[in-house]
C-alpha positions in Angstrom: -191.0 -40.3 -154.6 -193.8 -39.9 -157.4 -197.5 -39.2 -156.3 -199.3 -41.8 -158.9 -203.4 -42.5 -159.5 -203.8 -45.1 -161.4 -206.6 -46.3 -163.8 -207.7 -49.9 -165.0 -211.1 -50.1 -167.4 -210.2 -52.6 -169.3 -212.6 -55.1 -167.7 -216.1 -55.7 -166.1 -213.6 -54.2 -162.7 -213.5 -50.4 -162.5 -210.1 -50.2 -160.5 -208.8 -46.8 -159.3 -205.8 -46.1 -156.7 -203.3 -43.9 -155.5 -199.7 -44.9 -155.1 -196.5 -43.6 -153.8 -193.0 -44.7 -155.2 -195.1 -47.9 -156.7 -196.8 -48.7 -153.8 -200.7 -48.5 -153.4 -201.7 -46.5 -150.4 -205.8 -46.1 -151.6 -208.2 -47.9 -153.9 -211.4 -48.6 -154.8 -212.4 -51.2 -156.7 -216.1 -52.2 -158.1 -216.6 -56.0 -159.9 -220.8 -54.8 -160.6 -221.0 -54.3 -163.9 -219.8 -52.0 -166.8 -220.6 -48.8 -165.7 -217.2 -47.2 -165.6 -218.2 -43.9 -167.1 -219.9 -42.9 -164.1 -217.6 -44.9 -161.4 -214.5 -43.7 -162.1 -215.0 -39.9 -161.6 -216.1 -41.3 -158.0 -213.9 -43.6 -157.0 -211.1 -40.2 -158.3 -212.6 -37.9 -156.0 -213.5 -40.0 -153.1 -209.8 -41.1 -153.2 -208.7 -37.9 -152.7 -210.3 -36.6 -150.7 -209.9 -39.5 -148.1 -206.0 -39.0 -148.3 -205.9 -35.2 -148.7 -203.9 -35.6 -151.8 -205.0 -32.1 -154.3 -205.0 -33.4 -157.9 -202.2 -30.7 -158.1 -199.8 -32.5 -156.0 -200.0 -35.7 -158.8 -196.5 -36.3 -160.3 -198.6 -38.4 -162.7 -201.8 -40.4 -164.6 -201.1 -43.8 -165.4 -204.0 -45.8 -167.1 -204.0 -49.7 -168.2 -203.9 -49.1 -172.0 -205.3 -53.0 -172.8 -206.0 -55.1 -174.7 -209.4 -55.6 -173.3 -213.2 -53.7 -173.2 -212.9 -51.7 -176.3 -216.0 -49.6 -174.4 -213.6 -49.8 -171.2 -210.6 -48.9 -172.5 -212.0 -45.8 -174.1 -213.5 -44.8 -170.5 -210.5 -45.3 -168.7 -208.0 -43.7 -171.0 -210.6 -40.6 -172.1 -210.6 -40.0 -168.6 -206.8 -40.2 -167.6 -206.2 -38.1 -170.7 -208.5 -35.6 -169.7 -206.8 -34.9 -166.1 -203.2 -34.7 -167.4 -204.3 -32.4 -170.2 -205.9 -30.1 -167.3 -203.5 -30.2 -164.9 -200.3 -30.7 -167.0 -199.3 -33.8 -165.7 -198.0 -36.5 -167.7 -199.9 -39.6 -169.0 -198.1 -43.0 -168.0 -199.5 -46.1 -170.0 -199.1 -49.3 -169.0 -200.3 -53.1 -170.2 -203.3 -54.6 -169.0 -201.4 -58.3 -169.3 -198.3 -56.8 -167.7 -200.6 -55.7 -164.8 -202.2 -58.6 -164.2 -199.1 -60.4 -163.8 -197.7 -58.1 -161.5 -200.8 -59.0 -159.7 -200.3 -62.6 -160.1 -196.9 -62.2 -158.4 -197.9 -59.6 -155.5 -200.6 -62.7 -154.6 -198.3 -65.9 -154.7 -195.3 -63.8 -152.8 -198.2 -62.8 -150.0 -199.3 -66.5 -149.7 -203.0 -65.7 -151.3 -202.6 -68.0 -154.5 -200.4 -71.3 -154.3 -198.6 -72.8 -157.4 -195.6 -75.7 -157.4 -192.6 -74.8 -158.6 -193.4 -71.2 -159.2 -190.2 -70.2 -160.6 -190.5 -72.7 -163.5 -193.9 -71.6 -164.2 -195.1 -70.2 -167.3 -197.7 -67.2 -166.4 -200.6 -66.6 -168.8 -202.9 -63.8 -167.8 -206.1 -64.1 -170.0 -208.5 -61.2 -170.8 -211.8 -62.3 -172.4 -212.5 -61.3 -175.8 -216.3 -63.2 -176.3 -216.9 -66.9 -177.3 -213.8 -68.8 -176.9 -211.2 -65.9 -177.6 -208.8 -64.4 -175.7 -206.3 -61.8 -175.5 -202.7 -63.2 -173.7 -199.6 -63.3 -173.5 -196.9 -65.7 -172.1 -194.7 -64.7 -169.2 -192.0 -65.9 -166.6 -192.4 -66.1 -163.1 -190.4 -63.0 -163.2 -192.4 -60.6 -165.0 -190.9 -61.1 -168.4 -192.7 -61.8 -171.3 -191.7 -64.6 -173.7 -194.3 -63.9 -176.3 -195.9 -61.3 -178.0 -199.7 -60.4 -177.4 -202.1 -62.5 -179.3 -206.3 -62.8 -179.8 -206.3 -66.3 -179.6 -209.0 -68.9 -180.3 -208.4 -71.1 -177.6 -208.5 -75.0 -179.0 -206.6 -77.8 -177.3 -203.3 -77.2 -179.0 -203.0 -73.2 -177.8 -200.0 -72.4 -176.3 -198.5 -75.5 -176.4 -194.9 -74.5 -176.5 -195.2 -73.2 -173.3 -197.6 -75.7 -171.6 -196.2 -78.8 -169.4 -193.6 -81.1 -171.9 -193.3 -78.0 -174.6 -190.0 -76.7 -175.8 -190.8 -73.8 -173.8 -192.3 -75.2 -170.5 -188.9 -75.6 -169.0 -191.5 -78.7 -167.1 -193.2 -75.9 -164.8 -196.9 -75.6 -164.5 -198.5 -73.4 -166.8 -201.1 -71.0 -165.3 -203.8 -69.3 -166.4 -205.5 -66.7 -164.7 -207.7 -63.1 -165.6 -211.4 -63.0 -166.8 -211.3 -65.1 -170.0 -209.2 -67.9 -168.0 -212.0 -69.8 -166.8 -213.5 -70.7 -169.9 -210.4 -72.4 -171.5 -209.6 -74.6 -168.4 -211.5 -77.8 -170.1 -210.2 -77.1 -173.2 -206.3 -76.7 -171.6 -206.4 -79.5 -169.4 -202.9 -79.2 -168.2 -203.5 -75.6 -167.4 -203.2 -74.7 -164.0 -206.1 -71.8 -162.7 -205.9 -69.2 -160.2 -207.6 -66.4 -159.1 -206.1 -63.3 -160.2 -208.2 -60.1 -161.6 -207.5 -56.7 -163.1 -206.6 -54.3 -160.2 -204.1 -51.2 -159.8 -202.0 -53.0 -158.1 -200.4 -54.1 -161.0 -200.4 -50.3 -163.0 -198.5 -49.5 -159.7 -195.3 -50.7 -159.4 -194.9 -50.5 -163.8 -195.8 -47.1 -163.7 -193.5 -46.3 -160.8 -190.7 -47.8 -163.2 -192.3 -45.8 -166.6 -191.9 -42.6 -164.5 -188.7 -43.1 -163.2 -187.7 -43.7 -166.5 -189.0 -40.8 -168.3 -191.7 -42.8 -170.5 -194.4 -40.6 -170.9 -197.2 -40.9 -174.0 -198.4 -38.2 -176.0 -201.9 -36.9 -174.5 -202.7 -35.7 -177.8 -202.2 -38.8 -180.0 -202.2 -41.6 -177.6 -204.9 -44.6 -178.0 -205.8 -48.1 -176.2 -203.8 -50.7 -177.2 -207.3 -52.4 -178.6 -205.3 -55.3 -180.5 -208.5 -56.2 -182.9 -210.7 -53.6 -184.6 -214.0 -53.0 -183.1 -216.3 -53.7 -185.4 -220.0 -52.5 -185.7 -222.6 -54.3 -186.7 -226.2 -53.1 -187.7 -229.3 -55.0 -186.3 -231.4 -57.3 -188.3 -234.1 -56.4 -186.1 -236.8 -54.1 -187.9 -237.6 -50.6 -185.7 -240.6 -49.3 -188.1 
């Protein structure tokens, strides 16, 4: 049974947990703003200290690798990469869009969000990449993903393989969910919204299986899965 703390930056949600054999038993979570750098070095230490856990007795690190906050994602994953390099524990990556629908699933199997005919259901989870772009990815109600991840312009013909009467829909609902979901709902009016955020709930259970596995990154050479470039721009505004 593997001792995991688990990491998710990748959003405005600074997520931080422990779990045993895929299972959260603490976290803390904080939806207030960006300020991961200074949060998540908290939330680790309060964490265990409240269940007593030493960071030597951590099998493992296992951070949400993105796509999402290129700002985020450096925070979180400098941060994991920094523990398992000082106390020689392996790094466990995991994706942010995987996460979220493990989270998706945790939420409809407890009752907390309701969708018809889940099992025919084509799962989007949506992380929100400014104006009307996204970073998703297509999945089955099981988990599985059906198409590869995309920074998508979101216009009325998005996705529409997979959305109700596409070649892909199998005639389920498809839903939409994450922090860029919200926006796209007029524009996909077939869409189908729930509320579903970033947590490490969803690292959990996926780095449970990564571990059990033997899939470990390389602390050394491993970066966030960012999917676009970030790109810097210089301000027209004049300083002298």
């Amino acid at each position: 049974m593997a001792t995991i703390l688990c990491i998710e930056t990748g959003t405005d949600i600074c997520s931080v947990g422990i779990a045993r054999d895929g299972e959260i038993v603490s976290m803390l979570e904080s939806d207030e703003g960006r300020d991961h750098a200074r949060k998540v070095g908290l939330f680790v230490d309060e964490i265990l200290r409240s269940t007593g856990i030493s960071p030597e007795d951590i099998d493992a690190v296992a951070v949400g690798k993105g796509p999402g906050s290129y700002t985020g994602l450096r925070i979180g994953v400098s941060f994991a990469k920094g523990l398992c390099y000082g106390l020689q524990k392996p790094l466990i990556a995991v994706g942010s869009l995987d996460a979220l629908v493990a989270v998706a699933r945790e939420d409809f199997e407890a009752g907390i969000v309701d969708v018809e005919n889940w099992s025919q259901a084509r799962l989007c989870p949506m992380v929100d990449a400014r104006r009307m772009e996204v970073y998703a990815e297509v999945f089955d109600s099981e988990g599985s993903p059906l198409s590869d991840v995309v920074a998508e312009v979101v216009t009325a013909e998005s996705f529409a393989a997979w959305r109700r009467g596409g070649a892909e829909s199998l005639g389920g609902e498809f839903v939409i969910f994450g922090n860029g979901a919200a926006k796209c709902v007029d524009v996909l009016g077939d869409a189908t919204l729930i509320n579903v955020t970033p947590s490490v709930r969803g690292i959990a259970p996926l780095a449970q299986k990564a571990y059990d596995e033997g899939r470990f990154e390389d602390i050394a050479y491993f970066e966030p899965f960012y999917l676009k470039d970030f790109v810097v721009t210089t301000s027209k505004k004049r300083l002298f």
